[in-house]
MIGULO-552023 format. One line per 8 residues: number of its first residue (from 1); their letters; for each residue x negated, y, z negated of C-alpha. Coordinates in steps of 0.001 Angstrom, whole numbers, always signed. Layout:
MIGULO-552023
NUM> A> X,Y,Z  ...
This chain:
MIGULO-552023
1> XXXXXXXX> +38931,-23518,-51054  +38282,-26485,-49127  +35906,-24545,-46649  +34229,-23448,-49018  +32927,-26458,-50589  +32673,-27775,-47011  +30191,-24904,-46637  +28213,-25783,-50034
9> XXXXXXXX> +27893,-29230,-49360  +26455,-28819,-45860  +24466,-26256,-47164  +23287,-28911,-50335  +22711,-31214,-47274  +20486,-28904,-44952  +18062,-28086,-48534  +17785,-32133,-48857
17> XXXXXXXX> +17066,-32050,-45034  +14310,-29295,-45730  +12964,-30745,-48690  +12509,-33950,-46862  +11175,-33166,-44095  +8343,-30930,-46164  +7652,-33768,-48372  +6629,-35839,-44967
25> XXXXXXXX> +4481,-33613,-44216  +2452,-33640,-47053  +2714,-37370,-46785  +1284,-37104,-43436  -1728,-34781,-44810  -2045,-37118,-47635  -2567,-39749,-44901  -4973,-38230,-42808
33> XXXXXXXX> -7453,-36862,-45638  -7044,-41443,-47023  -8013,-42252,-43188  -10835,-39577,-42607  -12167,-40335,-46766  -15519,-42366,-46003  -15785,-39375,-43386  -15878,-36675,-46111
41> XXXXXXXX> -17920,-38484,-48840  -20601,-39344,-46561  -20779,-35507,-45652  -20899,-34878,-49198  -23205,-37087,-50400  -25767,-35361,-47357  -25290,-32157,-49412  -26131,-33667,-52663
49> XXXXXXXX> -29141,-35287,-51638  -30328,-32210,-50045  -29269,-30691,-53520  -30404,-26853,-52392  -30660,-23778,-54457  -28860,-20993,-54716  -28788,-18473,-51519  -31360,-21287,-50071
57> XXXXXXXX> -28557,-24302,-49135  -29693,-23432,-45465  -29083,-27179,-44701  -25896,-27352,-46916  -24066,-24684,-45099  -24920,-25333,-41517  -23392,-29084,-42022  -20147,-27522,-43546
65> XXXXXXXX> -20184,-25109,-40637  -20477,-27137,-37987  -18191,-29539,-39208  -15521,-26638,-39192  -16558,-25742,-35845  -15772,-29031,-34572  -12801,-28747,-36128  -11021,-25640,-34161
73> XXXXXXXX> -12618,-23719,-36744  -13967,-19908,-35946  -16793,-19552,-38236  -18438,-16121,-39328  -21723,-16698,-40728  -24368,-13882,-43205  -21548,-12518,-44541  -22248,-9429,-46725
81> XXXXXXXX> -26227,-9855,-46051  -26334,-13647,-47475  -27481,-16251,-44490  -26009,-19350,-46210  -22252,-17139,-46650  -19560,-18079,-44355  -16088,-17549,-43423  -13993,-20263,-41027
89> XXXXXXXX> -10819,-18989,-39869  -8237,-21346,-38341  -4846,-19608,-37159  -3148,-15800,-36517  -1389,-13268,-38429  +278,-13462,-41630  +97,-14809,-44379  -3455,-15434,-45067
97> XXXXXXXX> -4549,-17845,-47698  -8373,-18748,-48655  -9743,-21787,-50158  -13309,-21154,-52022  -15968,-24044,-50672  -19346,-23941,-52934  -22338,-26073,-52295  -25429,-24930,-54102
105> XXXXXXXX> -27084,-27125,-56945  -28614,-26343,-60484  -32756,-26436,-60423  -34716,-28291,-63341  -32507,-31481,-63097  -33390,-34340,-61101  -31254,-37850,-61287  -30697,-40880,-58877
113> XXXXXXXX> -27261,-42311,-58447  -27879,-44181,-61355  -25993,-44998,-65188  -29858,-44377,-66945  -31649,-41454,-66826  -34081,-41961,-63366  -35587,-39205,-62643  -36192,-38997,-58666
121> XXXXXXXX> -40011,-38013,-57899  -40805,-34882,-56202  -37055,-33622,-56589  -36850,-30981,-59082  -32688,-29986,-58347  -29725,-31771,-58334  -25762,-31184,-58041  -25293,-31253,-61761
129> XXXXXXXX> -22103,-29140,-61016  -20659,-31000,-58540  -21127,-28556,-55766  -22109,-30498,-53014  -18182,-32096,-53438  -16587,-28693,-54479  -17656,-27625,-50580  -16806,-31039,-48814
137> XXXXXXXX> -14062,-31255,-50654  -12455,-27694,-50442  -13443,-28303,-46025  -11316,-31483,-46419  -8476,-29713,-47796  -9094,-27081,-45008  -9289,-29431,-41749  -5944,-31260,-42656
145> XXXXXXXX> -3892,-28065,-43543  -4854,-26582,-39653  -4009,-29983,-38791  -893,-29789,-40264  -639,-26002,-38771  -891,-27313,-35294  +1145,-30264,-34830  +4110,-27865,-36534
153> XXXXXXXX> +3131,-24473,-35267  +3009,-22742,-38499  +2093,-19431,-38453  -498,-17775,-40897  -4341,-17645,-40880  -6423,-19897,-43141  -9567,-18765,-44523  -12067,-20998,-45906
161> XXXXXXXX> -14991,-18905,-47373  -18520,-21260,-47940  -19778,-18915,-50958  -23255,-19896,-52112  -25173,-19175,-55604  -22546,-19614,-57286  -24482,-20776,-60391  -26608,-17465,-61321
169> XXXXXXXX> -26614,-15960,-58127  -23074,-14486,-57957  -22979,-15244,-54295  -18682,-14398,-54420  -19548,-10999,-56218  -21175,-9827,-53062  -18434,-11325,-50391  -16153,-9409,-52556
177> XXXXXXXX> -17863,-5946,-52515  -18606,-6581,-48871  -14457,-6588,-49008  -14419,-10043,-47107  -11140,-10772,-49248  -9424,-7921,-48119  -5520,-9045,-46772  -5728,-12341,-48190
185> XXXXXXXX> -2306,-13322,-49930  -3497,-16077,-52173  -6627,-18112,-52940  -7540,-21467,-54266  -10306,-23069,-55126  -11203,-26381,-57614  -14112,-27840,-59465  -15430,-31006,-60343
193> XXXXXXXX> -15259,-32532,-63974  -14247,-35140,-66379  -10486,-34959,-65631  -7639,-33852,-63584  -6098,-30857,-64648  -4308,-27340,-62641  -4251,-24775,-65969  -4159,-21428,-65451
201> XXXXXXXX> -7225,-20730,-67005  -9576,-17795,-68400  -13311,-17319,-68371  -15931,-15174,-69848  -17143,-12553,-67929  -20997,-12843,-67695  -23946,-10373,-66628  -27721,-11566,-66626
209> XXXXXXXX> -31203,-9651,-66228  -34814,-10548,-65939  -36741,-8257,-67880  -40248,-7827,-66703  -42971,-6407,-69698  -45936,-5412,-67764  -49228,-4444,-70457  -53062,-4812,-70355
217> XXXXXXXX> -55088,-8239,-70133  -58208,-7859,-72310  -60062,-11065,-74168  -57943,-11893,-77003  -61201,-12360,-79528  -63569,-10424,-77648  -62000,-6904,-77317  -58469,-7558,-78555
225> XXXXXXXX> -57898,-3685,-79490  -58259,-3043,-75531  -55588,-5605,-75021  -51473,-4935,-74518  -49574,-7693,-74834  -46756,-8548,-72188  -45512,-11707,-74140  -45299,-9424,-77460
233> XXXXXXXX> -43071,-7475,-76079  -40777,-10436,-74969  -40993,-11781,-78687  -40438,-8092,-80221  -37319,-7914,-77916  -35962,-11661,-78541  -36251,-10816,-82248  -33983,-7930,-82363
241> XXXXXXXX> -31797,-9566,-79831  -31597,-12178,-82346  -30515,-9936,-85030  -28150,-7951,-83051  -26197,-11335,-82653  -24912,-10455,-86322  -23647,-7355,-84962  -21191,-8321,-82051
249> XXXXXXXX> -17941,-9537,-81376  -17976,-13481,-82345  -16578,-14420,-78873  -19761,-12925,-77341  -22232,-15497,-75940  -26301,-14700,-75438  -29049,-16827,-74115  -32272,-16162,-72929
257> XXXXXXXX> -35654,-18497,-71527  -38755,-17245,-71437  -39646,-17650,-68018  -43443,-16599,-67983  -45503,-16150,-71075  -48996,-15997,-70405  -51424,-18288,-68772  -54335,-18743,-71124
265> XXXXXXXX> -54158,-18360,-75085  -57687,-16313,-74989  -56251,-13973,-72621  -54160,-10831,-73280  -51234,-11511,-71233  -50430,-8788,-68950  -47225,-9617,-67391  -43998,-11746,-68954
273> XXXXXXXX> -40933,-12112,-68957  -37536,-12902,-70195  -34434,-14025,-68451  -30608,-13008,-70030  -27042,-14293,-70174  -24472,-12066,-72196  -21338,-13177,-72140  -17512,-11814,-73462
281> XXXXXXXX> -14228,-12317,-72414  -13623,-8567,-71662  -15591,-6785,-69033  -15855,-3783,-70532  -16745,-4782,-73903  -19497,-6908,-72731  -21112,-3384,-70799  -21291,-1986,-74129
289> XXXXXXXX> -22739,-5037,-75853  -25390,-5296,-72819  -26433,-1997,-72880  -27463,-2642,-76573  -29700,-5788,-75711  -30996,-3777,-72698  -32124,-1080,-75560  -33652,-3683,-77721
297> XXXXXXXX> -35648,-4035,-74360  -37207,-139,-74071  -37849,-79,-78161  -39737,-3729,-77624  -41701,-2084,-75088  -42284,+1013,-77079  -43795,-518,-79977  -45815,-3025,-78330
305> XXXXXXXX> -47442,-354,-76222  -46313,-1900,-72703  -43836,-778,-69953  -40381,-2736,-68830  -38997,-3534,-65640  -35367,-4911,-65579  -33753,-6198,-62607  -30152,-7506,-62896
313> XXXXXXXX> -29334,-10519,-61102  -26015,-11025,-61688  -22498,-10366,-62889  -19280,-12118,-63308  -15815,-10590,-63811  -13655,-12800,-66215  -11046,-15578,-64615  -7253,-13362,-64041
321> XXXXXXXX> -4900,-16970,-64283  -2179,-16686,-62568  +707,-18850,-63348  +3049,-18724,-60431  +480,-20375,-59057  -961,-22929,-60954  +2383,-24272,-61388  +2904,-25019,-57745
329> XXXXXXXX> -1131,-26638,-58289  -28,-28525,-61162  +3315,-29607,-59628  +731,-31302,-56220  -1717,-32134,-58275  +812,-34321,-60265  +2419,-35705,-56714  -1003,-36612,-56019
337> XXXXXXXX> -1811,-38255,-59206  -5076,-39624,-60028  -7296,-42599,-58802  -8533,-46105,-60082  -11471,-47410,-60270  -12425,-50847,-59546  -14680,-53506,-61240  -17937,-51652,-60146
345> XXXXXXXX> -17334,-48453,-61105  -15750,-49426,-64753  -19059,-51083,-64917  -21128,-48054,-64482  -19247,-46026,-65926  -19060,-47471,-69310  -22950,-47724,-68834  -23015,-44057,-68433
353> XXXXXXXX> -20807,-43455,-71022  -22902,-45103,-73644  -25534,-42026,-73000  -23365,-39207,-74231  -20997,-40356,-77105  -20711,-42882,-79526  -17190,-42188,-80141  -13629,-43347,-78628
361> XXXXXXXX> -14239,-43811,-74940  -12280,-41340,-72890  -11948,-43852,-69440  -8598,-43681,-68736  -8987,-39977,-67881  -9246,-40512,-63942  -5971,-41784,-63718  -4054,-39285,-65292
369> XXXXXXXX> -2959,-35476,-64633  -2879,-33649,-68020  -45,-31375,-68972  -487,-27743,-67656  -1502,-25064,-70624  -3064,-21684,-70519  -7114,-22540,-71038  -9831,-20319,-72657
377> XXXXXXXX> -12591,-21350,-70930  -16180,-20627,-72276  -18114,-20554,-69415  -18532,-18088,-66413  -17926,-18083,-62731  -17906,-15397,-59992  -14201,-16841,-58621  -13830,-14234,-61550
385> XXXXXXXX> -14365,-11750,-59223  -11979,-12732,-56312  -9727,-13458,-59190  -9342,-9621,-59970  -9208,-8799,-55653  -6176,-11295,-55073  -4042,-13524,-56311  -5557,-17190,-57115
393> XXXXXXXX> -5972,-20525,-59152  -7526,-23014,-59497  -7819,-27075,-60628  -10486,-29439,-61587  -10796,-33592,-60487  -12062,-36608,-62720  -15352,-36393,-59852  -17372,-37696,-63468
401> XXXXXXXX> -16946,-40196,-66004  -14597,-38837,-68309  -16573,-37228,-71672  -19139,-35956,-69324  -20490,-32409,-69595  -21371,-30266,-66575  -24791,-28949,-66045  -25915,-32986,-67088
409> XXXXXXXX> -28043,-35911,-65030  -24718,-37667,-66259  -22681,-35584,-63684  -25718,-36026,-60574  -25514,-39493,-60861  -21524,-39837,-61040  -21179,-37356,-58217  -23198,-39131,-56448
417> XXXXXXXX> -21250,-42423,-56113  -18054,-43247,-54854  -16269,-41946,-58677  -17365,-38390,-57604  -15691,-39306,-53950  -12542,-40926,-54986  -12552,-37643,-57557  -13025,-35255,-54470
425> XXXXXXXX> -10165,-36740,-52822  -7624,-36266,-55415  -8732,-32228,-55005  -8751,-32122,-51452  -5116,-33445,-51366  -3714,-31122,-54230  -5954,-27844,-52227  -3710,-28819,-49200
433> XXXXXXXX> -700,-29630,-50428  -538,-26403,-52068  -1530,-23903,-49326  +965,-25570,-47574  +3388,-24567,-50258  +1733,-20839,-50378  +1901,-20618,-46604  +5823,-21408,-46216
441> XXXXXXXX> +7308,-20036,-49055  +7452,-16093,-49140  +8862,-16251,-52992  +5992,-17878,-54352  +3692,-15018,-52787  +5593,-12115,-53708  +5904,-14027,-57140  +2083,-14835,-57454
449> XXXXXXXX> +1468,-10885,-56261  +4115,-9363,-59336  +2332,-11314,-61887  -1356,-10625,-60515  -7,-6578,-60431  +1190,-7259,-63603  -2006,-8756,-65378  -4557,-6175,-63594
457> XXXXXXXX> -2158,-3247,-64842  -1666,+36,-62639  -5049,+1510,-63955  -6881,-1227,-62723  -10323,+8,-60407  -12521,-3413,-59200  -15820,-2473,-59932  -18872,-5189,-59409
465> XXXXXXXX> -20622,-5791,-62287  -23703,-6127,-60858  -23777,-2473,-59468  -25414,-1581,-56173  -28110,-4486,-55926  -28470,-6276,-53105  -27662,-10174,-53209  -30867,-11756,-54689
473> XXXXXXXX> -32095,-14228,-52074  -35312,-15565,-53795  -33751,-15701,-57232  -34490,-18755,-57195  -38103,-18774,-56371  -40860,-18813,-58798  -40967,-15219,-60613  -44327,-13067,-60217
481> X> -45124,-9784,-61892
């Protein structure tokens, strides 16, 4: 009897040991992402001021990739056909964990590092998403884990995939069809925001189209019987759009601009055109509701007498959570904890914060990790995709002042200061500390794997959204008929 309580307790002492000597590791990665911080943050605020495009953050991706390079990293670039995609691979063998790095920025926002709206001349893009320290900080998170693989001969490959056009472009979709995820155990990625939080969280999956009405240009008073109007049939289509919205599921989301209407009110327009969003939390539902608006299309073209083009530029998958996971996220992200800000920054941003709400001010936010839940998230994203190809999860860091919306010059000019850094940091640490985790402990894959099985179902056959296309490079560029 004796023995065998000698036996527990050395056995109680050698998982102390264990646990101990993990948790100084992550101390030590903790350490070197605080010493190498101004490092990072002046790498990311490079990529915000170059503030590129989707599938054009040539500048963006070469700074992320030679930084990698430098760092032991072997880097893969034009993955699946796409010149800014990349893959760095640090390590051998199994098991193989990813960390998603995005960098492009949103065009028809411009904003200086400033708490009033400043416009910055002859700039006509910003990171309004944070991108620029989504990529810088995701590397971060990268260089210390093969750090940390080195100096303790870990085994296991890490994978840190630079995915551009995220916003529109679907850049993932493609890397995923190209089957660039293929034998990866896990994958984690983050995102900047108003707050710290690791939720297992849904999305909305998401497909878009421009759609191109091509007609006859004629004087509009002169001979207006000769003419064919392009921009009618954009306006005959938006208006049964519009009345279809009465008609769908009431979690379904659709948006369009008009994106070229005409030049010239005393000319028949001959070419214009319409760009979509449609949006529902189940893939297959939201085929069914798109090929509906996509036959409001044809019968708009029909009666207006012109023809229609469509192209389809993207589509998303929904978010698959994945809670085995996110609780080992949640559980760093809490170790890490959140950051202060000093006098400066509470300055600007309760300036900042006096642009977006009149209510109860939300500060306070930075410094806190919120409670883990399951989150419906209304947006879209094309980690959607990997979601539904491997296991993964995700988190979000207070890079913004807290009640700040994405897609805003609120978020360009907080990202761009040392509240988006500090932010960035928080990630970085929680990215690393949990690969770590996903790397060394074989029950947390083969627990993150049942669950994803589990969630997909047996039936389950990946199929891109977006079809066949190939990735959209100029998407971004002015349209022409």
């Amino acid at each position: 009897m004796n023995k065998m309580v000698s036996m527990k307790l050395l056995m109680i002492v050698l998982v102390s040991q264990l646990s101990l000597a993990q948790a100084d590791e992550k101390q030590v990665v903790m350490d070197y992402l605080d010493q190498h911080s101004a490092g990072f943050s002046e790498l990311a605020m490079s990529i915000w001021d170059y503030a590129e495009l989707g599938y054009l953050e040539t500048r963006s991706s070469a700074l992320l990739q030679k930084t990698l390079q430098q760092a032991g990293f072997e880097v893969e670039s034009n993955i699946a056909g796409i010149p800014t995609a990349f893959i760095a691979s640090y390590g051998q063998g199994e098991p193989v964990v990813g960390i998603l790095a995005e960098f492009d920025a949103l065009p028809g926002i411009s904003q200086a590092a400033s708490p009033t709206r400043s416009i910055v001349e002859g700039k006509h893009a910003g990171h309004a998403c944070g991108h620029h320290l989504f990529g810088v900080g995701s590397m971060a998170a990268a260089m210390a884990v093969s750090r940390w693989m080195k100096q303790n001969g870990t085994p296991g490959t890490l994978k840190l995939y630079g995915t551009p056009a995220e916003e529109g472009g679907s850049g993932k979709v493609y890397m995923v069809r190209d089957g660039a995820f293929k034998d990866v155990d896990a994958v984690l990625h983050w995102h900047p925001s108003d707050r710290n939080v690791a939720n297992p969280g849904t999305s909305l999956a998401n497909k878009s189209a421009r759609v191109g009405f091509h007609g006859q240009s004629s004087h509009a008073a002169a001979a207006p019987e000769r003419g064919r109007s392009a921009l009618d049939g954009v306006e005959a289509m938006n208006f049964m759009v519009n009345m279809l919205r009465e008609h769908v599921p009431s979690s379904t989301r659709i948006h369009y601009v008009i994106t070229s209407g005409g030049a010239a009110p005393n000319v028949v327009p001959d070419f214009a055109e319409v760009y979509y969003y449609v949006r529902h939390p189940d893939a297959e539902k939201l085929l069914g509701i798109w090929d509906r608006v996509m036959q409001a299309a044809k019968a708009a073209a029909l009666g207006t007498g012109t023809e229609v083009s469509i192209e389809t530029m993207h589509g998303n998958h929904s978010l698959l959570p994945n809670e085995a996971l996110a609780k080992v996220m949640h559980a760093n992200l809490s170790r890490v904890g959140g950051y202060t800000m000093d006098e400066s920054e509470i300055h600007f941003a309760k300036q900042i914060e006096t642009s977006f709400t009149a209510g109860k001010s939300l500060l306070g936010l930075e410094q806190r990790v919120l409670p883990m839940r399951l989150e419906h998230g209304k947006g879209s994203t094309d980690v959607g995709d990997v979601s539904w190809i491997v296991p993964t999860t995700g988190m979000s860091a207070a890079t913004w002042v807290p009640g700040t919306s994405a897609h805003s010059w609120q978020a360009i000019a907080a990202g761009g200061t040392s509240i988006g850094a500090k932010g960035m940091l928080v990630a970085a640490k929680a990215l690393a500390l949990t690969a770590m985790d996903v790397m060394t402990d074989a029950q947390l894959r083969s627990a993150a794997l049942a669950e994803f099985d589990d969630r997909r179902g047996i039936d389950f056959h990946y199929q891109a959204l977006l079809g066949n296309r190939a990735p959209p490079l100029g998407y971004r560029l002015t349209s022409k008929p």
